[in-house]
C-alpha angles and dihedrals in degrees: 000000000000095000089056086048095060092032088066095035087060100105110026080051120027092173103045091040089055088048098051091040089056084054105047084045088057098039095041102045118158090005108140104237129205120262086243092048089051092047092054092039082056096046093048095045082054092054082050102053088043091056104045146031123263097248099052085043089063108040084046087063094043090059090051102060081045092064123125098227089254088058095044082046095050089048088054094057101046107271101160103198100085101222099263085060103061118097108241 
């Protein structure tokens, strides 16, 4: 469910979409996908890499699959701050 969620959230938010794809990757490791999931994933990685470098990209996704499970559910739902940037 996460993985669609950042796959249709690709283009309206390049930077939330590459965190919570970091984070589905690393949580769904060695899971079969559906031709049409892999099509979309493929679609949305392509609207990634349009939107932002390759670096950022990837540090993006590296966060992600660094997320506690409340910070990968608070991006999920829209929370904007990414979590280095809350105030502690």
């Amino acid at each position: 469910m996460l993985g669609r969620i950042a796959d249709l959230v690709a283009a309206v938010d390049p930077a939330a979409a590459a965190l919570l794809l970091g984070a589905v990757e690393t949580i769904s490791a060695g899971i079969v996908r559906p031709e049409t999931q892999l099509v979309e994933r493929a679609d949305a990685l392509a609207l990634l890499a349009g939107a932002l470098s390759e670096d950022r990209l990837t540090e993006l996704h590296r966060q992600g699959s660094n997320l506690s499970e409340r910070d990968l559910v608070a991006c999920a739902l829209g929370d904007r701050q990414l979590p280095r940037q809350r105030s502690q």
